[in-house]
Structure formats: C-alpha cells, structure tokens
C-alpha positions as CSV (number, residue, x, y, z in Angstrom):
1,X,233.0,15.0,-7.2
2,X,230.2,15.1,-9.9
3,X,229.5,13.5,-12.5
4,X,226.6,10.8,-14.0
5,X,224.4,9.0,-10.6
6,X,225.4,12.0,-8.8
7,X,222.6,14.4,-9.8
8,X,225.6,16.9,-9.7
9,X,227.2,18.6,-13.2
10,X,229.6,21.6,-14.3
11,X,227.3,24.4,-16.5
12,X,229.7,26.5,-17.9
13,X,231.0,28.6,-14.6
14,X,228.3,27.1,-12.6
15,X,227.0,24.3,-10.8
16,X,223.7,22.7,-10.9
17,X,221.9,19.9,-8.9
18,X,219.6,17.7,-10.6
19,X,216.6,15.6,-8.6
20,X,213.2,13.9,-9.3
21,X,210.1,15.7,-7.0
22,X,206.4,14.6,-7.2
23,X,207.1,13.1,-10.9
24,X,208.8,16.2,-12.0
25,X,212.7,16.5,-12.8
26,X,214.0,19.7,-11.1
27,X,216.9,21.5,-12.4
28,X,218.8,24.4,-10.1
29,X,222.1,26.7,-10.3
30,X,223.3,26.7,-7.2
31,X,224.2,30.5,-6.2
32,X,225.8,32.5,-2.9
33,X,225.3,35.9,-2.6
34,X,223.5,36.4,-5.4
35,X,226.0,35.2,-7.5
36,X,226.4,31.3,-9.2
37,X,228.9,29.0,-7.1
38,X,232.2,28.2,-9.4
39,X,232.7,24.7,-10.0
40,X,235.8,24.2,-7.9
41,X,236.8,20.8,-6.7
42,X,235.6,22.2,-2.8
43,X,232.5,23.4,-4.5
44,X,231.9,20.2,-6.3
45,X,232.1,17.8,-3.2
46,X,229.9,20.2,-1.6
47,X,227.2,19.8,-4.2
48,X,227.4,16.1,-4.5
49,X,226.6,15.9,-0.4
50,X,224.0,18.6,-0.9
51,X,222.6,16.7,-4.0
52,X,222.4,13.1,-1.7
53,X,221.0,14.9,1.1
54,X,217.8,16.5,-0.7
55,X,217.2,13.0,-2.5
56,X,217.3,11.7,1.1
57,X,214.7,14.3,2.3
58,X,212.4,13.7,-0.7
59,X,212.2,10.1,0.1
60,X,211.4,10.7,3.6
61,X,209.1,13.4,2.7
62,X,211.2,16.4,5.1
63,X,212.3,17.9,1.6
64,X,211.2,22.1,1.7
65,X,212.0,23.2,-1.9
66,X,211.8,27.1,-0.8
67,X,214.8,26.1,2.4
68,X,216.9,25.2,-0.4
69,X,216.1,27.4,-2.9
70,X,213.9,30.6,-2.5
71,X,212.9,32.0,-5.2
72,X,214.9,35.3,-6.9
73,X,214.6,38.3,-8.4
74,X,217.1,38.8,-11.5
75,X,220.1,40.5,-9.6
76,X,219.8,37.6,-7.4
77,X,218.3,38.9,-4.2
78,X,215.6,36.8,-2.5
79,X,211.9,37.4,-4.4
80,X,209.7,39.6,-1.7
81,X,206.1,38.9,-1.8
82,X,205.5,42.2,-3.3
83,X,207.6,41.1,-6.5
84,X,205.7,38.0,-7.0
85,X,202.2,40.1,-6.6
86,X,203.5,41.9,-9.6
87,X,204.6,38.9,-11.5
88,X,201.6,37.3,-10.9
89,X,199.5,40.1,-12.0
90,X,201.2,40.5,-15.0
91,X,200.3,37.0,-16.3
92,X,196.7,37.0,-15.9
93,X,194.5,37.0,-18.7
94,X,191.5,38.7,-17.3
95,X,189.1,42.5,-17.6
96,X,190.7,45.7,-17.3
97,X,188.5,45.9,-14.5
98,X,189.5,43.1,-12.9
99,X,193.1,43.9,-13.2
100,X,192.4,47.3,-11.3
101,X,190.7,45.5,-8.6
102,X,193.4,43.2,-8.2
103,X,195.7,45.5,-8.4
104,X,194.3,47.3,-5.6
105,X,194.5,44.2,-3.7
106,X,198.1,43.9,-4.3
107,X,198.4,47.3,-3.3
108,X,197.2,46.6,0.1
109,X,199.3,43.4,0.7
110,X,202.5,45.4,0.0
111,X,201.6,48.4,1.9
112,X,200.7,46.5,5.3
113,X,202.9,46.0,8.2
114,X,202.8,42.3,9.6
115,X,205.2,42.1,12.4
116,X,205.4,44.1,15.6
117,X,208.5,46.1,13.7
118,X,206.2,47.1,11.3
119,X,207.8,45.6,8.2
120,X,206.0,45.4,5.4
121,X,204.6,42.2,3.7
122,X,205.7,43.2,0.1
123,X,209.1,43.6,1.4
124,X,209.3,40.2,3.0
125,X,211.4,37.4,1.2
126,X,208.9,35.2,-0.7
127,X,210.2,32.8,1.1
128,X,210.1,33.5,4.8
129,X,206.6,34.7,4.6
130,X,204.3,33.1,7.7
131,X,200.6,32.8,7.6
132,X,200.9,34.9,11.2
133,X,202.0,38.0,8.6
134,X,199.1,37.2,6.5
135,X,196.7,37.3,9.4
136,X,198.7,40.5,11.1
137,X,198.8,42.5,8.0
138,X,195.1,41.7,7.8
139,X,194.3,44.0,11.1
140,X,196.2,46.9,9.6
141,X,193.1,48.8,8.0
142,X,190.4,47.5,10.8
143,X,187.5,49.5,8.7
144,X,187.4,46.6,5.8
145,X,183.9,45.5,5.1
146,X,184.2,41.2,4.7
147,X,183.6,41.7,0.8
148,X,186.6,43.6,0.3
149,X,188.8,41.3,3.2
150,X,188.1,38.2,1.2
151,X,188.9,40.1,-2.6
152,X,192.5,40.3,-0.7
153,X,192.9,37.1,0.7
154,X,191.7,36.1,-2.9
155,X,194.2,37.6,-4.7
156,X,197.3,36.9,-2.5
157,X,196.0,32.9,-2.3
158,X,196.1,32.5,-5.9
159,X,199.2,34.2,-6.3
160,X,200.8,31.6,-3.5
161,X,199.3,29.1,-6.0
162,X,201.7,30.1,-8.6
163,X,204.7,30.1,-6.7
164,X,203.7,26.7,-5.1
165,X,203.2,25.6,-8.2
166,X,207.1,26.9,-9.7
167,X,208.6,25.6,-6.2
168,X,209.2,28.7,-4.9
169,X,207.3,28.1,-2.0
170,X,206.5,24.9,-0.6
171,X,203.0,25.2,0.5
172,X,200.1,27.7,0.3
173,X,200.1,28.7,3.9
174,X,196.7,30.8,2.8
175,X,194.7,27.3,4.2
176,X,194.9,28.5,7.4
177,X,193.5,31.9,6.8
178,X,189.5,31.9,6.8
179,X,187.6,33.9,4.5
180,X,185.0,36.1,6.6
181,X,181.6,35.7,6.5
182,X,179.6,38.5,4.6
183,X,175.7,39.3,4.6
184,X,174.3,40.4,1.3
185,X,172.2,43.3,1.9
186,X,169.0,43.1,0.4
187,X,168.6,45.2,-2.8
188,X,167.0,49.1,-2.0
189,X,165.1,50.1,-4.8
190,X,163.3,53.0,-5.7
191,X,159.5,53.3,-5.0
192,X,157.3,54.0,-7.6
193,X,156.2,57.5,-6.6
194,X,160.1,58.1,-6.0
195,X,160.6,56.9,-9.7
196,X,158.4,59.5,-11.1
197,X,159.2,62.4,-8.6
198,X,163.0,61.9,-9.8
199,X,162.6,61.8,-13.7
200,X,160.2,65.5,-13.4
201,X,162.6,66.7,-11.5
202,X,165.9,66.1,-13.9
203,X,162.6,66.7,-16.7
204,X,162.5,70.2,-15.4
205,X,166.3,70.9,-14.4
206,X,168.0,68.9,-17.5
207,X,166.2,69.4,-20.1
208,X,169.9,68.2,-22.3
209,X,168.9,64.7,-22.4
210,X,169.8,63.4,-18.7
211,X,166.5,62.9,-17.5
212,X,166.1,60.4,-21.3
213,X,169.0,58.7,-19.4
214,X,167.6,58.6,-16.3
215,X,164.0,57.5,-17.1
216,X,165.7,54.7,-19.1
217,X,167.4,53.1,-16.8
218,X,164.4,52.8,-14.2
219,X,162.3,51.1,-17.4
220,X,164.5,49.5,-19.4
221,X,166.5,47.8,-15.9
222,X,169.4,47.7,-18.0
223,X,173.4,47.7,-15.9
224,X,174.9,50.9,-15.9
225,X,177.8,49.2,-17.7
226,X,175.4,48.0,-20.8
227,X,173.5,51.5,-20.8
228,X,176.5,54.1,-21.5
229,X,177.5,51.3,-24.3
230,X,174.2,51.3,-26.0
231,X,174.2,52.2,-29.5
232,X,171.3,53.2,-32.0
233,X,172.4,50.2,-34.2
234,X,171.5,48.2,-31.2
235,X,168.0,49.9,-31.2
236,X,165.3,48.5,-32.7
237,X,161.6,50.6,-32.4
238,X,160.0,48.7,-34.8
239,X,160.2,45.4,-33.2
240,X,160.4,47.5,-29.5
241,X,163.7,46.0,-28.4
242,X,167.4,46.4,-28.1
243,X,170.1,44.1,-28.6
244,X,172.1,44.1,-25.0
245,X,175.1,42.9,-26.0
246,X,178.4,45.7,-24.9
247,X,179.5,47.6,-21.7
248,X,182.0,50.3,-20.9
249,X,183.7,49.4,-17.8
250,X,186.1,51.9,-16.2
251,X,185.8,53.7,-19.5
252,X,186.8,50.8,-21.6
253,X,184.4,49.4,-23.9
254,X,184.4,45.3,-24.6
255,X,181.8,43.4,-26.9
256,X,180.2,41.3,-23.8
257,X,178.3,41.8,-21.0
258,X,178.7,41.0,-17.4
259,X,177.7,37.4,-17.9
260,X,179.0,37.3,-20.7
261,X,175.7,37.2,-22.8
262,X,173.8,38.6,-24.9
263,X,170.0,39.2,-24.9
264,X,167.2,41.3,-26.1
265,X,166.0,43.3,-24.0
266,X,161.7,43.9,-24.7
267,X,160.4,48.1,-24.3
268,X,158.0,49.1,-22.2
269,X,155.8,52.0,-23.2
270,X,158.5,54.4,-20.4
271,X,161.2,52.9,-22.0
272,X,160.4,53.9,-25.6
273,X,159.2,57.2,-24.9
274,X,162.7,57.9,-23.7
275,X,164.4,56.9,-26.6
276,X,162.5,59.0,-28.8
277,X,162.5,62.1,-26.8
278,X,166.6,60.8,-26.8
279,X,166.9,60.4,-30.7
280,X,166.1,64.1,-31.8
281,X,169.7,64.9,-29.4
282,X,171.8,62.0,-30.1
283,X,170.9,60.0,-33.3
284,X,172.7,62.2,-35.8
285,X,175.9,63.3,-33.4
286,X,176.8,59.6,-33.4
287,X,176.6,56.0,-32.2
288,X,175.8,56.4,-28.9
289,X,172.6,56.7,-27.4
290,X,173.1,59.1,-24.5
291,X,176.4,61.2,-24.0
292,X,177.5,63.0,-21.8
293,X,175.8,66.7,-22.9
294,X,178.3,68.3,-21.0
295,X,180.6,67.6,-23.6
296,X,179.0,65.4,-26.2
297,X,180.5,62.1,-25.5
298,X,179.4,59.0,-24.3
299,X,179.3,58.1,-20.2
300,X,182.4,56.2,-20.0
301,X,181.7,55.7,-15.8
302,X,179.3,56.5,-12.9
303,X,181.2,59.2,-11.1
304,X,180.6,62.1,-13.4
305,X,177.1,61.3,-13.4
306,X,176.2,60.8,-10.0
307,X,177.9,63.6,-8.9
308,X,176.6,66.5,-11.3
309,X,173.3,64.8,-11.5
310,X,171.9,62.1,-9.9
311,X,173.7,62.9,-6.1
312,X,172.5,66.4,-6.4
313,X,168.9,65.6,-7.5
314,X,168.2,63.5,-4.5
315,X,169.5,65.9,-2.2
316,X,167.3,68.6,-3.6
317,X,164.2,66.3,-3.5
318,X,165.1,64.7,0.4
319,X,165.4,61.3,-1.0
320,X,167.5,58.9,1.0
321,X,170.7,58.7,-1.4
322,X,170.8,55.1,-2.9
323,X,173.6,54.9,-5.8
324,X,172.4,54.7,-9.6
325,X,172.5,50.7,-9.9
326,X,169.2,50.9,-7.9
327,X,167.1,52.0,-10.8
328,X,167.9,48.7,-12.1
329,X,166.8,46.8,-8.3
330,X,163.5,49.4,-9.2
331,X,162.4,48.1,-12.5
332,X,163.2,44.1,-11.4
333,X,160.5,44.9,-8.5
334,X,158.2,47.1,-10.8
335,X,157.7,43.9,-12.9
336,X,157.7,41.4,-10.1
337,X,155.2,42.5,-8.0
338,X,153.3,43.3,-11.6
339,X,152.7,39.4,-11.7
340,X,155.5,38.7,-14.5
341,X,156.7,35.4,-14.4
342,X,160.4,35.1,-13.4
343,X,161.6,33.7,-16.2
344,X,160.6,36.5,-18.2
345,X,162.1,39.2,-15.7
346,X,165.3,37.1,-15.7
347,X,165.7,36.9,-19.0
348,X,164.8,40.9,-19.5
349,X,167.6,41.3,-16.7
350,X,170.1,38.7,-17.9
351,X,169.9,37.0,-14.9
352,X,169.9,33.2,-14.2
353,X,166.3,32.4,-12.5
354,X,168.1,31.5,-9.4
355,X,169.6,34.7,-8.9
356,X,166.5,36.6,-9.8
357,X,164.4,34.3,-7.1
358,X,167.0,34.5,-4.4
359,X,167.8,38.3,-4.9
360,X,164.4,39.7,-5.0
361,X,162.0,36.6,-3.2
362,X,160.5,39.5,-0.9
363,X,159.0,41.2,-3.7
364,X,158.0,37.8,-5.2
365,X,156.3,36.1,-2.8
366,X,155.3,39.0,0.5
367,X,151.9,38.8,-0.6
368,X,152.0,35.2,-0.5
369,X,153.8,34.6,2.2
370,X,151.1,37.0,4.2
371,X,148.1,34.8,2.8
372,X,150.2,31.5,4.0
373,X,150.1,33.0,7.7
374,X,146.8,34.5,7.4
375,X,145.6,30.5,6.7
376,X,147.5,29.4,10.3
377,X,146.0,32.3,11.9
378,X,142.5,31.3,11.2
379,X,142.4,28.3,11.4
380,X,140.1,25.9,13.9
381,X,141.2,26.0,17.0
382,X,141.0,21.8,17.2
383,X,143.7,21.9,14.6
384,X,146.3,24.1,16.5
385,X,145.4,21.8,19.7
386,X,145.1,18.4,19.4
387,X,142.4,16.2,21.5
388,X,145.1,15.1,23.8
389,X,142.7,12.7,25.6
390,X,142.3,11.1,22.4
391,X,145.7,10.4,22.5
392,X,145.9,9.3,25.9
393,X,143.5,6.7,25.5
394,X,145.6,5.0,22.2
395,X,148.4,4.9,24.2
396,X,147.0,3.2,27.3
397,X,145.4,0.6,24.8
398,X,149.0,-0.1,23.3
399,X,150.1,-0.8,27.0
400,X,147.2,-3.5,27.4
C-alpha cells in the first residue's frame, strides 16, 4: 500500500501518484470532490492500482492525462474553457492592442453556445471540450468575415497549446478545425483630383489645423498610428525629413512602429507646406505635431476624427466613403505610377519590397502589362498560326 517502486506516497493529508510521460516526471494530488483523498489504508491500495494502471497505459500508448486528471480551478472544480482563456491571456507578453483583440476573441469563445442545449463553450469543463463545440460555436454569429473567424480560431488554438502543453488536455483538438480562406481586397485609394478636392474643402471649413493633418497624411503616406505620435523633435526641415520612429495605438503610445522599425521618412514639397502652415498652431503648445484642436491634445485614435471630420467631409463632397488609412494606399500610388522605384517607396512606407510589389502591382505595372498585350495583339498573323503543313510534312519524313 505505497511506498518506494510503487509511484504511490503519503503528502501530509494527501495522496500523490508519481509517473514518467514523454521524458517528463509527473507529479499529481489525487482529489474527490474537489477536495484531496486522505491517505487511508483503502485509499492507499486504491492509489497503488491506479498508479500501475496509468504506467500500463503509457507503455501501450492508451494513457489520456486530462481522463485522469482535468485540470482545476483553485476551489477545486473542473477548469471551464473560459477560465483557461483568461489564464492564458494573462500570461502573454504582447501590445496593448493585441491584448484587446485577443481579448475580444476570448470574449466570443465564452459567449457562444456549442451544443443543441445551448451551453456555452466558456462554461464547458476544459476537459470535456470536443472539436464538434469548437466548430458549433463557430456558426453562432453567421455574419463573421474569414479575417475575424480565423483571429478566433487563433486565439483559442494557442491557448489549447498551453494546456496541452501543462497536461491539462491531451491533445489540441483545434487540428481538425480549418482556418477559412480570406481574399485580400485590393487597396482603394484616393484619386488625385479627390486628394485635392478634400484638403480645400477641410482648407475652407477647418481652418484649426485639421486640414494640416489631413494634407499630411495624403503626402507624407505615413500610418495613422505613426502620424498622431509625431513630434516636432522628430521634424527635421532643414534636412526635409522626419524620424518615424513611435505610434499611439488605442491611445497608448510605445517607442516602435508597426514593424517594429524605424526609418526616415523624405518631404515632398505637400508635405512640408503642411508642417509649416502646422508649426505657427502647434510648435509652441507642445510636442506634438497636430492635436486634436477641439481640445488641444494630441489624436490618441481614429474615431474622433473620422467622425467630426473626415466622415462628414466626404459626405458633404459625394465621395464614396473609404476610411482614413487610404490616404496612405493614395500617396503609395501617387509615387508609383510617378515612376519611383520600389525600393524607394518601400522604404518611404516602411514596407518590405515584397509587400509593396504584391500590395500595389496594378499601379506598378498596368501600363506595362497593357503594352505586353498590345505586342500579342499586333503581331504577324504567321506567328499566332503556325504553317501547319510545314509541320505535316516533318512528321511524315520521321515516319519514312
């Protein structure tokens, strides 16, 4: 009844079970109810045939960690899914922004029903969760663009990684759950004409700065997130450049961009005319280049802006509504189809030259692309039909 070879032993008030899996010695208090099972001399002899029947399973390969021991919360219960969301979560070293959006996700996977009783997955025990709840919960908000679809399946896979990986469950189950396929739309910039008609409008109706803002961001093609972060110190007019090197995201500033890299960013003529129009209102108030004039401070996210500006100004000019990250899609074409080389628009971007060519090859290459088909379409007409008889007549020599 316990005791050394028997992978059984008496913890204070409790019993644990002690056995080797994948290379790894695995440790566990053995609990009813919640509570841990007394080491009585019943209790004891139980343990020692539970012990030898797990070592049996591991060396046949039947062994299911989670059968024997699902994971629990601290009063003991069962963990649900929606517990280990939240424990996963809260070890993750990542963005504020990212944590939102996962956070979201997690939101979603606890608030789904995924059986025909309509329970809900975050209140399913860890361990009795079935990839058929995955997949049902999945249908619950049928609207879900594919983007969004696999951000969920994202977050919930690699938090079944975690508990895979701490035996509390036995294998990620998220294999058998497909991410969906997703079209990226091509990017919808601004035309030039549309450019122009949009900055004298704001010129005329915002005279506070907004339309500095505005004519920046079409010239300068700079991410929303790296222009509300710009600061004069990161100006340089004498050498007609910035220094691109912060964002705010979700009002939180951090000292990196997107990509995580710096650059320096070259001004256009546009560009520089903005920020000197911009310094006379902004330059002495503070670091920031543009602020919000409303109340003085700096644009810590898009949703004030587009609606008390940008939303209202296409609607008052009939301009199809495209959100503000398209005057950055505008000033990528401006310069493409200007005959700048790529590498220079990437870098100006802080793109990789890949994704500059394979987000904007129709404004690269249309013209090109035209002259290419233009050269089939004219031609000879001996090249686009061969002399078949010609050919007939080699072939019956081979035959001879």
């Amino acid at each position: 009844m316990g005791g050394k070879g028997t992978g059984v032993e008496i913890r204070g008030k409790a019993i644990r079970i002690q056995f080797s899996l994948n290379g790894e010695v695995v440790r566990r208090t053995l609990r009813r109810d919640g509570m841990a099972v007394p080491p009585s001399t019943e209790n004891l002899s139980d343990a020692t045939r539970l012990a030898a029947e797990i070592r049996s399973r591991i060396a046949d390969g039947t062994f299911c960690h989670s059968e024997y021991f699902p994971a629990t919360s601290n009063d003991g219960r069962p963990l649900t899914v929606g517990e280990h969301l939240d424990a996963w979560l809260a070890v993750q070293r990542i963005e504020p922004s990212t944590t939102a959006a996962y956070a979201s996700a997690g939101r979603f996977w606890k608030s789904a029903p995924c059986d025909d009783k309509g329970s809900l997955l975050g209140e399913r025990a860890l361990h009795r969760l079935k990839a058929s709840h995955v997949m049902r919960a999945l249908t619950f908000r049928p609207g879900l663009n594919a983007k969004t679809v696999n951000n969920y399946v994202t977050v919930l896979r690699r938090a079944l990684d975690m508990a895979v990986a701490d035996h509390a469950f036995e294998d990620n189950l998220f294999r058998h759950v497909r991410y969906q396929r997703q079209q990226t739309p091509f990017p919808d910039p601004f035309t030039r004409d549309e450019v122009e008609t949009i900055i004298e409008y704001m010129t005329e109706r915002y005279p506070d700065g907004v339309a500095n803002y505005v004519e920046f961001k079409f010239f300068s093609g700079l991410r929303p997130s790296e222009t509300t972060a710009l600061r004069w110190a990161d100006v340089d007019l004498e050498r007609d450049r910035i220094h691109v090197h912060r964002a705010i995201v979700r009002g939180l500033e951090k000292n990196t961009t997107k990509t995580s890299t710096a650059r320096h960013v070259l001004l256009n003529s546009r560009a520089r005319a903005a920020l000197l129009r911009q310094r006379a209102l902004t330059q002495l108030a503070g670091d920031f280049v543009f602020l919000d004039p409303r109340y003085g401070k700096p644009w810590t996210e898009e949703r004030a802006f587009r609606r008390s500006y940008w939303a209202p100004t296409l609607k008052a000019l009939g301009l199809r509504y495209r959100r503000p990250y398209n005057t950055r899609h505008s000033y990528a074409t401006m310069m493409l189809m200007s005959g700048m080389t790529p590498a220079f628009c990437a870098t100006q971007l802080g793109h990789s030259v890949g994704m500059l060519l394979s987000t904007y090859a129709r404004w690269l290459d249309g013209e090109h692309n035209a002259m290419e088909m233009g050269r089939l379409e004219t031609s000879p007409r001996r090249d686009l039909s061969p002399d078949l008889s010609q050919e007939k007549r080699r072939w019956r020599a081979m035959q001879r």
